[in-house]
N, C-alpha and C positions, 0 to 999 in steps of 0.2 A: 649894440642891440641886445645881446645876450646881459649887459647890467640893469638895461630898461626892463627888460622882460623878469628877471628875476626880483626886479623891484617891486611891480607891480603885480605879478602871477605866481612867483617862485613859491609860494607857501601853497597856493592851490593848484597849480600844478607846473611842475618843477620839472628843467630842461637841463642837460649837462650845456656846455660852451660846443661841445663838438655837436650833439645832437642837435641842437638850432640851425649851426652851418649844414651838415647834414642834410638835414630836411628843405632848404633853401636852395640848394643844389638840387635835392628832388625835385623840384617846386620849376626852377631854373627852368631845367630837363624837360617838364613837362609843359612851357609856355606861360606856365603862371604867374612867374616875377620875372625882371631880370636885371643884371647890371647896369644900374645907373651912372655908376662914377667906382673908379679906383685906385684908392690912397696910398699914402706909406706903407709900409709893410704887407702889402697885398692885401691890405682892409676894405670889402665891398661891398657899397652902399647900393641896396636893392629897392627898386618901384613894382609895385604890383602890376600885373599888364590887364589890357581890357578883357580877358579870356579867365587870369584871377578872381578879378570884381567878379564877373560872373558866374564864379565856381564858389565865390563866398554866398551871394547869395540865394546860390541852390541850396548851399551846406544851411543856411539859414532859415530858408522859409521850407524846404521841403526834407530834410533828411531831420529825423526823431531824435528831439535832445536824451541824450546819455543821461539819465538822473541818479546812479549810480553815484555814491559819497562814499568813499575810504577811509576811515578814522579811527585810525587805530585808539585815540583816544575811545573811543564809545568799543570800539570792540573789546581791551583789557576791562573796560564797567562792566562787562558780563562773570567777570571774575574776582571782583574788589572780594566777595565775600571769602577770598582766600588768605592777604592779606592779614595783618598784623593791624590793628583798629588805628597806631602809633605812624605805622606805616603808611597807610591808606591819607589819614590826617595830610601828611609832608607831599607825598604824590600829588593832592586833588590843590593844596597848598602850591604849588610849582606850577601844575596845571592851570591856576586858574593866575597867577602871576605869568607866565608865559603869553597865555593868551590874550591878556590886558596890555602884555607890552607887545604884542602884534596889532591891536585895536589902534593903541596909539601910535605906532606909527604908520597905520592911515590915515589916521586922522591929520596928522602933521601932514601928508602927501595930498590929503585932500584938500587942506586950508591952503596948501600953493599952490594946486590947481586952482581954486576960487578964486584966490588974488592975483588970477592969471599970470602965473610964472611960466607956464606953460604953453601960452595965447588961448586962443577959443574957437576953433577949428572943431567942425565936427569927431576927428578922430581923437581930439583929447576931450572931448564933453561926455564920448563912449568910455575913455579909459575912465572919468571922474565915476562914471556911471558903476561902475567893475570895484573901481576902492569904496564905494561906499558899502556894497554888498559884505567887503574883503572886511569891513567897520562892524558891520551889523552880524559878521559872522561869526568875531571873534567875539567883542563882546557878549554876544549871547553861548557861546563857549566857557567865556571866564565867568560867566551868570551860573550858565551848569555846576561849574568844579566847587563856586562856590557854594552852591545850593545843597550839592552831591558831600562835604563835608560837615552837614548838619543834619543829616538823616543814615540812616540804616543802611550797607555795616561800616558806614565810615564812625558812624555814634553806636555803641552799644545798644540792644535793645533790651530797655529796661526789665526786669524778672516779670512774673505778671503776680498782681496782689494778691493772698490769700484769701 
């Protein structure tokens, strides 16, 4: 569970291996999931109970989505003009190479979801739903850094003419 979830969410929002259990035991405790089956090494595979379902979709239709984004990227853009123009270059350079290689690989994870490696169950048509965002987010991130490396102060700003 904890390699699905970081597959899919770990970039936009990131769980340690203990924190997932953690909160699953929370969750346990309070009626919402519970042990379906228990494997080798004490590994337990958990179902959401009917008391769950309908604590998702309280959390869904009536509790105010958080729209709150943390990004540290855009928060240091408050400060490029501190920077070294050479410096900035390599940064917005990395930055937008990073983000391309997050892009794709949703894209890889969504093209096997499509060709149903995954089957076509409502819960993985919502996950497909979640990597596209995860597609359209980065990509327009690595659009940013690259855009953000042809304009002011990642480019010098010319003297002005006589």
């Amino acid at each position: 569970m904890a390699r699905r979830f970081t597959e899919v969410l770990g970039s936009i929002w990131p769980a340690q291996h203990p924190k997932i259990h953690a909160e699953l035991n929370k969750l346990a405790v309070e009626g919402l999931v519970e042990v379906e089956s228990e494997g080798p090494r004490r590994r337990k595979a958990y179902r959401i109970t009917d008391a769950g379902v309908t604590e998702v979709k309280r959390w869904l239709t009536e509790v105010d989505v958080d729209h709150t984004m943390r990004l540290q990227l855009l928060l240091r853009s408050l400060f490029f003009w501190m920077m070294d123009t050479d410096e900035l270059q390599r940064h917005l350079e990395s930055e937008a190479q990073y983000y391309r290689q997050l892009a794709d690989q949703y894209r890889d994870y969504a093209a096997r979801k499509d060709r149903g490696e995954f089957g076509y169950s409502e819960q993985t048509q919502s996950i497909r739903v979640t990597i596209e965002a995860g597609v359209r987010l980065y990509t327009a991130l690595a659009d940013w850094a690259d855009w953000a490396q042809t304009v002011p102060p990642a480019k010098p700003t010319p003297p002005p003419k006589p």
